[in-house]
Legacy VTK file of the C-alpha trace (Angstrom):
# vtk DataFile Version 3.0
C-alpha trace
ASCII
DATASET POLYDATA
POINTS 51 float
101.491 83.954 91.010
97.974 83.839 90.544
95.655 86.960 89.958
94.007 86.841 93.510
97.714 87.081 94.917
98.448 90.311 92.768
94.949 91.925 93.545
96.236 91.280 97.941
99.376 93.041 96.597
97.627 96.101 95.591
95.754 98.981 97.352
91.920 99.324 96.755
90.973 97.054 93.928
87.693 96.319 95.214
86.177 97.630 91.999
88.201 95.259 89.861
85.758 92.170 89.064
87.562 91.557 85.431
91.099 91.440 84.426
91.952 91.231 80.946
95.059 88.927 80.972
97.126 88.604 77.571
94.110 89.990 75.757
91.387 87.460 77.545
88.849 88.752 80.284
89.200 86.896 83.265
86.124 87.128 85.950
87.024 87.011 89.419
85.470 83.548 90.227
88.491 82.352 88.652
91.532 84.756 89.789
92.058 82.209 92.409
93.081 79.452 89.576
94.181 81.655 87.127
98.082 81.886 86.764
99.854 84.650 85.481
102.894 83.986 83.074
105.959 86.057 82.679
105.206 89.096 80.550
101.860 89.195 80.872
99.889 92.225 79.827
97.397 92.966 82.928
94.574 94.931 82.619
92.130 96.330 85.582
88.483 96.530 84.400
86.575 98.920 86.661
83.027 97.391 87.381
80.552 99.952 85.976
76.780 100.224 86.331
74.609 103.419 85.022
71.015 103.393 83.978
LINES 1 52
51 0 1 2 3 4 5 6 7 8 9 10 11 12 13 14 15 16 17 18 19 20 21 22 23 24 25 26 27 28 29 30 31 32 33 34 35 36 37 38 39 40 41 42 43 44 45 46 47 48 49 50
């Protein structure tokens, strides 16, 4: 399973443009190629902006 196919899996996750993935960020031009091994620790990372 890749990280795009666990982002379809959930609802609203629009907002999510990083995953941290065993401790490394992941951007989502690669959650397509990016495989997730058993026991991973996943992390959501909100896209932010302020000013």
């Amino acid at each position: 399973m890749t990280i795009a196919d666990l982002l379809k899996q959930m609802p609203d996750v629009r907002f999510c443009s990083v995953v941290r993935l065993n401790g490394k960020l992941v951007s989502s031009p690669r959650f397509q190629e990016t495989r997730i091994p058993d026991n991973a620790v996943i992390y959501l990372l909100p896209l932010v902006a302020g000013g």
